[in-house]
N, C-alpha and C positions, 0 to 999 in steps of 0.2 A: 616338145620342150618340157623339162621337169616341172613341176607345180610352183617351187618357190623363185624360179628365173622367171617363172610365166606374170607370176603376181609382182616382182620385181620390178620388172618391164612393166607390169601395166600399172600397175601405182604409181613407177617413175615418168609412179605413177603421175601418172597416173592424174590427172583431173583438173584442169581445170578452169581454160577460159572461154565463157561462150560467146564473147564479142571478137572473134580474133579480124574480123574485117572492121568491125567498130576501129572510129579513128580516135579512142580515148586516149589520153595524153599519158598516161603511165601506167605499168601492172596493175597495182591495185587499184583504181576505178575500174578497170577491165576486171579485177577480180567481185566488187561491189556489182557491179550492175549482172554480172553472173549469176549472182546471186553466193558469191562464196566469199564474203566479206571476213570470215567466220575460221577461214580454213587454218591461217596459223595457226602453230602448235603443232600435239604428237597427237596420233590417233591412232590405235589399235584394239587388236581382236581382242572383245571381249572378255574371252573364254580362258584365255590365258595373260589380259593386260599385258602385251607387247611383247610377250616369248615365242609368238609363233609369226607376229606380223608386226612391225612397228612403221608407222610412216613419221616425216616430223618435215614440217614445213617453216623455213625462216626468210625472214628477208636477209640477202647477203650484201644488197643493196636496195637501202630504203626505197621502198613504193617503185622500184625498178626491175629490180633482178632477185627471183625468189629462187628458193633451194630447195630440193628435195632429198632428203638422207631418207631408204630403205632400207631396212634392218627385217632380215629374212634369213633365220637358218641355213649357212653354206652357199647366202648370192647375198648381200650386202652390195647396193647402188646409190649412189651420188646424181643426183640432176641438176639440172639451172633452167630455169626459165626466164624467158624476155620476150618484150617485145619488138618486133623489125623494125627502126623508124622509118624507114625506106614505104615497106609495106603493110603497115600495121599491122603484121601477124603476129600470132604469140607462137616464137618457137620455143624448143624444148630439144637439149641433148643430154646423154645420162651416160654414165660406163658403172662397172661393175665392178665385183671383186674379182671375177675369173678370167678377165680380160673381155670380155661383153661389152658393143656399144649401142646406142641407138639415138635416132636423132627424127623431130618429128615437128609436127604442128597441132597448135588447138585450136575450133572449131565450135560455133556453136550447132548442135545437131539435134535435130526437131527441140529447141529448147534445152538440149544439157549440154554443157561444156563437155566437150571430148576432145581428147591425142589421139591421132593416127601417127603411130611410132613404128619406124622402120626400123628394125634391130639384125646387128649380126654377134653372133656368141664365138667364143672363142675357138670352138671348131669351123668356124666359115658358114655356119648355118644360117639363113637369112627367114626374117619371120617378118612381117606386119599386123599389130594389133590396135583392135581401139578401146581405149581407156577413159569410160564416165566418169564424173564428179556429180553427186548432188549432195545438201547438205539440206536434208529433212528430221525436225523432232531432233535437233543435237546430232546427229549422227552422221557422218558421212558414207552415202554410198559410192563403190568404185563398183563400176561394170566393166568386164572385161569380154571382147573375143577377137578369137584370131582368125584374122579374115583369112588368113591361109587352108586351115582346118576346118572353120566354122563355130567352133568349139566356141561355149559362151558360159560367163557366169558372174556372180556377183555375191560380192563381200562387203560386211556392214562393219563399221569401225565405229567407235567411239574413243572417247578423249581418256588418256591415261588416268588410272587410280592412283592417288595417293598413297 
């Protein structure tokens, strides 16, 4: 998978509940006790202030249903997060600009909130990746790998410049 589907996918990302069997009553407690109280807003690379990575995180419904807009050179993706009131998981589905979708669950895993996102891209290629959230010293880290490959890695973000 190209680098910027990859970081796409995993950012949409990308991050973030680590109580998903916790029976907390709405997102955001499941996001506080996470430890990602913090995550709203936009965060990006560094190096370029959001030209080469932009994540931005909103509620689209208060303390219920969060959004994710990825903004990535030639893969721009959409997500929505919720909780299952059934099961109290926090799911997670996302699609793309190239026709890409994927659809997944959060988890807490040895203490970080991760996605296990099952994705297929618009050629019929099917991938599963898992996607860290932690939010240390301001910064959010996303860890990414693809369980398929093995392939692993990890990207630090910070909050847009002015």
């Amino acid at each position: 998978m190209k680098n910027s589907t990859l970081f796409a996918l995993v950012l949409s990302a990308m991050f973030l509940i680590s109580g998903a069997s916790s029976r907390a009553e709405n997102l955001a407690e499941i996001l506080e006790s996470a430890g990602l109280g913090t995550l709203i807003g936009t965060w990006v690379d560094q190096d370029t202030n959001g030209q080469a990575i932009s994540l931005t995180y909103t509620w689209r419904i208060e303390d219920r249903v969060l959004g994710l807009s990825i903004k990535v050179p030639g893969d721009n993706s959409e997500g929505l997060i919720a909780v299952d009131p059934e099961s109290g998981e926090v799911m997670h589905v996302s699609a793309d600009e190239n026709g890409g979708v994927g659809m997944g669950q959060w988890a807490d895993e040895g203490g970080v909130a991760t996605l296990t996102l099952k994705s297929v891209d618009s050629d019929k290629k099917e991938e599963t990746v898992k996607v860290s959230h932690q939010i240390e010293n301001d910064k959010l880290i996303v860890g990414l790998k693809n369980v398929t490959t093995g392939d692993e890695g990890k990207i630090t973000l910070v909050r847009r410049s002015e």
